[in-house]
N, C-alpha and C positions, 0 to 999 in steps of 0.2 A: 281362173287359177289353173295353170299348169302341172304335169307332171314334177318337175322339177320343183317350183314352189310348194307344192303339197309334202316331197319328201324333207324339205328345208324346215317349215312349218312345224309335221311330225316330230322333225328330232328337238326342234326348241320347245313344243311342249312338254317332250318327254324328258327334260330338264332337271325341272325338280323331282319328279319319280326318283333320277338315275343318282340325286345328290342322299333322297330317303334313302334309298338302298342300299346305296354306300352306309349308310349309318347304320342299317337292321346289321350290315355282315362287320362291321367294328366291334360291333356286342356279342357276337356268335362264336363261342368257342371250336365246335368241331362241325365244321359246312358242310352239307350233303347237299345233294340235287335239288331234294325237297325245299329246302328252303329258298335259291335261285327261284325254282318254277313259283313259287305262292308270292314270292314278289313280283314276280314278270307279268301272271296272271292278273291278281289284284288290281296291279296300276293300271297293266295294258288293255284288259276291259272297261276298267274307268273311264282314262283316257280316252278310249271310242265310243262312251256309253251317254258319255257330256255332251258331244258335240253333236247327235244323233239327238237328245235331246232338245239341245237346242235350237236346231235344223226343226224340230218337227212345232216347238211354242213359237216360233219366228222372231218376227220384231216385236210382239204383243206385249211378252212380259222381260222386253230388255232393261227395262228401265229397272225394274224391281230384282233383278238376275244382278245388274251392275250395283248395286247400292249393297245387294246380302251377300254376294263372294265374297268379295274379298274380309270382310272381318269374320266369314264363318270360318276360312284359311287361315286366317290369322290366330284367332281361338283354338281351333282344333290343333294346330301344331304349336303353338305355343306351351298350351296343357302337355303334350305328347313332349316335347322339350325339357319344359320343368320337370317331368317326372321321373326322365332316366338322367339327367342330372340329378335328381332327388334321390334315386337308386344307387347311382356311383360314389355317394356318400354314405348309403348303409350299410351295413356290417353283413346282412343277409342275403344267405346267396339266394339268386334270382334263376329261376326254372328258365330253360333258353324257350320251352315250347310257348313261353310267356307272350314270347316277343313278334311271335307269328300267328295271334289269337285272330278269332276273329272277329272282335272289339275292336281291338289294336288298327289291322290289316285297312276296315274297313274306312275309320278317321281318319289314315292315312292315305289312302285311297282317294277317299273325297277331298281333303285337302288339295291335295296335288294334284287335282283334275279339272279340280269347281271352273278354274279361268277356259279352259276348253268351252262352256256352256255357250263364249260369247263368241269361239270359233265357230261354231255348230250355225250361232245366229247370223254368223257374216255371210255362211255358204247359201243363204239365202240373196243377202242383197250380191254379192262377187259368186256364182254357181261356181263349182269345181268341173273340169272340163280336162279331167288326165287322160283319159281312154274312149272311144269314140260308140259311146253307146249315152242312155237318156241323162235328165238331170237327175235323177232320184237317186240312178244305178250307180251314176259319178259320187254321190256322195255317200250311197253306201262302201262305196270302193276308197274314199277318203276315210271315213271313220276309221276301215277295216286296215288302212295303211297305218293311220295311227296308232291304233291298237299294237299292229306286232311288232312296229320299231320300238315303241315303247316297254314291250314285253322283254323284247332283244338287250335294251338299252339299261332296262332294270334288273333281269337277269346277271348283268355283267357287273352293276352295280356291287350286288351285295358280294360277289366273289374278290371284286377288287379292295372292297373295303375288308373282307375279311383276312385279306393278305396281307394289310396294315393293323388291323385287332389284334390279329393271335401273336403278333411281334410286341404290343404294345395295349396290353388288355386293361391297364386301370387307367389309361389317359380318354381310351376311346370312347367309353360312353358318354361322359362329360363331355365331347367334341362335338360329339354327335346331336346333344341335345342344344348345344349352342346354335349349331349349322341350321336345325329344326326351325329354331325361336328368329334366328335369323331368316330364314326364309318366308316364316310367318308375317315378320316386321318387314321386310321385302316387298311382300303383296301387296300390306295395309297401305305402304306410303305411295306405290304405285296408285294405289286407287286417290289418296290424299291429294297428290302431283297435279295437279289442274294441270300442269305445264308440259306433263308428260316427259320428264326429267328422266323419271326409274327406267325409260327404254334402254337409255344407255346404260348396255353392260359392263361397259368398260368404268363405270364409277360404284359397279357393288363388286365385281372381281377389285377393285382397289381397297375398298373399304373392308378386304377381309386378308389383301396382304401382310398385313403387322404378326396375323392369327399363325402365316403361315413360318414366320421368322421366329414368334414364338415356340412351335413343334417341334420347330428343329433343334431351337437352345435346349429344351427339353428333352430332347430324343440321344442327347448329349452323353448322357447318363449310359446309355447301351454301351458307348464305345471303349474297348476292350481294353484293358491298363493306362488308363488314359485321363488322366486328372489334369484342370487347370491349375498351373505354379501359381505363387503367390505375386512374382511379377508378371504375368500373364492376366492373372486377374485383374491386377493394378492399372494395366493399361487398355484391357475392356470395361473397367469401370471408368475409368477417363473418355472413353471416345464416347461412351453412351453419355456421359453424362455433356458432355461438349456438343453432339449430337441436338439431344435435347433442348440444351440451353439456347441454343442455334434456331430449331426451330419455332422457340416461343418467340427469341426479339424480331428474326425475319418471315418468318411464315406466319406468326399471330399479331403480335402487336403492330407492327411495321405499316404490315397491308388493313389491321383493322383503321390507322387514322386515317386513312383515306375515306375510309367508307364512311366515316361521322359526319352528321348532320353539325356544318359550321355556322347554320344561316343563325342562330341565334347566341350560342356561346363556341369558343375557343375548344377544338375537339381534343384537349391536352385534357379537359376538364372529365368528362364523361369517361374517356380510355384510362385515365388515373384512376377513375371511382371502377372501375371493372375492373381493371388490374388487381386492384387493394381486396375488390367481392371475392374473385379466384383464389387470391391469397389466402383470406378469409375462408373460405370453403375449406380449401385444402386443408389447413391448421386442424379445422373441427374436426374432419376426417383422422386426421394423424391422434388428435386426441381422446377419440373416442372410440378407436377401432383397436385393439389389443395387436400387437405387432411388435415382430424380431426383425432386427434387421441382421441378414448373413453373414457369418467370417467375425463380424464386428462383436455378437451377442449382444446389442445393444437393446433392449424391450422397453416399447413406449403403450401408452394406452393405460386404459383401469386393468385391474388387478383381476384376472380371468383363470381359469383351470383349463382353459386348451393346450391341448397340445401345442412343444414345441415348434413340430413341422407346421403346426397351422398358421402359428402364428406369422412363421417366415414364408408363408405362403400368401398370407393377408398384408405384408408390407409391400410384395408386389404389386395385388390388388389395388390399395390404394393408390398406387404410384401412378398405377396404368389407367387411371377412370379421367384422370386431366387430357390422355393422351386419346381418348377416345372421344372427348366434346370437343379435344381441335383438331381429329380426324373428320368427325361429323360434321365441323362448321365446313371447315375448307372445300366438303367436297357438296355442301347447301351450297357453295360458293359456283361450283364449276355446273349445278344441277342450273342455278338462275343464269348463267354467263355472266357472273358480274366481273368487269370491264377494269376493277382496278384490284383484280388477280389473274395473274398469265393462264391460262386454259393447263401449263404443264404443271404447274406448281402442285396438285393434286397427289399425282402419281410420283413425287419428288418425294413429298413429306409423305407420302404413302410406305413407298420404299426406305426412306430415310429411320421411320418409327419400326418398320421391321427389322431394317439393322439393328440395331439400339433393343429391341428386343431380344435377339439371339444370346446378348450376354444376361439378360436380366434373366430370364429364364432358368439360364443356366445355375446364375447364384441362387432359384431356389430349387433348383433338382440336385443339385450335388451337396448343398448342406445337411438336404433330408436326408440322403442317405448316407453319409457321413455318420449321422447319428443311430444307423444300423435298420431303417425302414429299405424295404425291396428294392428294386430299378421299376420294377410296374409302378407302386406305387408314388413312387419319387417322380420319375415323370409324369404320373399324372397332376401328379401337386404343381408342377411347373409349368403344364399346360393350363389347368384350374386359373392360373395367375395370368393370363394374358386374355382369358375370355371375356373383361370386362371392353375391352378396345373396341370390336364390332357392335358389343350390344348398345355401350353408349356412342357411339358413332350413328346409330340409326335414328335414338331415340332423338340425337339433338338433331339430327337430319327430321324428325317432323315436326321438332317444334322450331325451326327456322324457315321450313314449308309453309307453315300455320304462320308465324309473324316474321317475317322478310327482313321486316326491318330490325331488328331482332341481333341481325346475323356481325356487323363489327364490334358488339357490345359481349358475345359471347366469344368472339376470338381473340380479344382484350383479357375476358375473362380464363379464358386455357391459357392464355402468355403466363397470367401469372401465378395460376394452380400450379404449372411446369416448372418454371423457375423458382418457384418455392418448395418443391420436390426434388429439385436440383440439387439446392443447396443443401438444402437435409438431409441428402443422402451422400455428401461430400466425403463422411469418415470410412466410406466401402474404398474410396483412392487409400489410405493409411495402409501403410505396410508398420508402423513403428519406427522407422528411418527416412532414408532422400525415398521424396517420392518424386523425382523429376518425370520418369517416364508416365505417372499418372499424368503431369501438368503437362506433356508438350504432347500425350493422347486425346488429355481436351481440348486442349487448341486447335488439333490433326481435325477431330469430329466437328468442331464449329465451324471455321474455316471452308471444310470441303462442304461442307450444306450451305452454307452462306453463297459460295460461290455459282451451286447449282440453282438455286433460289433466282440469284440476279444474272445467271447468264438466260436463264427461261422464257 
């Protein structure tokens, strides 16, 4: 291993460090040095402390290093996740020096280091060979690269994230604890992956585009005299909803009958019964989850004492947990190469479901504060509503890892949670009069993803 590979290596493990630190400086109201350095530090000796480790146990105890990483990663940042989500919804304010303890620091730490241990192991069987001195000196010279890019890299983390926090301080800890649970679920399915699928980046930066079309609908609410009309609305609830409906007949149902087992019945049979399951699901959800739908004042659910905002923050919710099992399937889909889905169709409906997000968000940040709740707060209520996309996105990414075969019975399944989400949420097009421009927005939305679908 070269110069060049060593510095390449370095910055992709310092990865996850640089996305935690983004998250410490989101929650951090007023940033000083100290805070930068005890991140930089923390990860950056981690980071060189693992591989140095693992360098010195060899190949002895790889087998047992590979089996307890990744779900000790996955635990310790999961917990670390939930809890500043758990935070972002209490009423209590929270000490900043909380968030640089040294509890905290250290789980964090180990988290985002543990997978280095099996770097450490490799520089045994691959030596590192940057500088023209022994193998020992080379890999203490490897570690000690690690360490400071990743001190570099972490340092700038939490500075960059805090220039996004202090603009938007009630969405960002909720983001943050998402991105956490998310990277935690990252590791695990990596380790899961027999197939070694999770290498490709290029299908978990997709799996989190929806998250980022979400922020933006949300981040909506900042902009200065600036309110969506009532025909403006009409015609983003039209294309999202045309969007959608687009995506469940030709991105779910469509490609799931191919993938059906025909050798024994007619695969109209089995995609029917998943369609109707989806359906199904979805319903129980709509009826047992207390929920407003925006603009409309429409409240469906049992009879609860939540808050307004919450409620129309939970109709989002619901909406988006279908959009996240046919997130998840499609891209089990591109992880096996399965053969009767085009390799782009991925990054289509990937993009397609962020579109379509930027207005759903939007209808719940601007009704909340319509009803006189903050811009902090309102956007974070909007951002809150789109978190469910990456988390179930991952979750049905390993149970279609785990059963394979699995995978056209759950994209039968999201065609028709979606489509049943669709419809129900049809009276957000209502203005009270012609809604033409809602009906030729749906059409606008199905059409262009239908056509991006089949040119793919």
């Amino acid at each position: 291993m070269g110069l060049f590979e060593l510095l390449l290596l370095s910055v992709g493990l310092a990865m996850d460090a640089f996305a935690v630190s983004i998250c410490k400086g989101l929650a951090v109201k007023k940033l000083t040095i100290k805070e930068s350095l005890i991140c930089g530090i923390w990860f950056g000796a981690f980071q060189g402390i693992m591989p140095f480790i693992g360098y010195m146990v060899g190949s002895r105890f790889e087998k047992w290093i590979s089996i307890v990483a990744p779900w000790v990663a996955f635990i310790l940042l999961t917990m670390i996740g939930v809890n500043m989500v758990r935070e972002a919804f209490s009423d209590e304010d929270e000490e900043e020096k909380a968030d640089f303890d040294v509890k905290t620091m250290f789980m964090m730490a180990v988290a985002t280091s543990i997978d280095a241990l099996a770097v450490g192991i490799t520089f045994v069987a691959v030596p590192v060979n940057a500088i023209p001195v022994g193998k020992f000196e080379n890999m203490l010279f490897a570690v000690v690269t690690i360490a400071v890019i990743t001190f570099i890299i972490s340092a700038a983390g939490v500075k960059i994230g805090n220039i996004f926090g202090t603009r938007y301080k009630s969405g960002s800890e909720v983001m943050g604890g998402v991105i956490l649970i998310f990277i935690g679920l990252k590791t695990l399915i990596e380790y899961l992956d027999s197939s070694n699928a999770m290498s490709d980046s290029d299908t978990v930066f997709g799996m989190l585009i929806p998250l980022i079309g979400t922020v933006l609908g949300a981040a909506s609410v900042y902009a200065k005299k600036w309110k969506p009309s009532d025909k403006l609305r009409v015609i983003m609830a039209g294309a999202s909803g045309g969007i959608m409906f687009s995506i469940s007949v030709w991105g779910m149902i469509e490609p799931a009958a191919k993938g059906m087992d025909t050798s024994r019945i007619p695969a109209i049979v089995p995609l029917f019964l998943s369609f109707c399951l989806g359906v199904a699901i979805q319903f129980m959800l709509d009826s047992i989850v207390p929920h407003t739908h925006a603009f409309v004042e429409i409240t469906e659910g049992p009879e609860s004492e939540l808050k307004a905002e919450t409620k129309m923050m939970l109709s989002e919710v619901i909406h988006h947990i279908p959009e996240g099992i046919a997130l998840g399937a499609i891209y089990a889909a591109h992880f096996m190469k399965t053969e009767w889905i085009p390799a782009s169709t991925p990054l289509f409906l990937a993009l397609a479901i962020a579109i379509q997000n930027f207005p759903e968000a939007l209808f719940v940040s601007f009704p909340v504060f319509d009803k006189g709740i903050g811009k902090g707060k309102s956007f974070f209520m909007g951002v809150v509503s789109g978190a469910p996309v990456p988390l179930a996105a991952v979750f049905v990414l390993v149970m279609v890892l785990l059963v394979p075969s699995a995978l056209p019975y759950i994209m039968a399944l999201a065609g028709g949670a979606m489509i049943y989400t669709t419809v129900e949420e049809m009276p957000m097009m209502s203005m009270g009069k012609e809604n033409d421009r809602g009906a030729f927005a749906f059409v606008a939305g199905f059409s262009i993803i239908m056509l991006l679908i089949f040119a793919s």
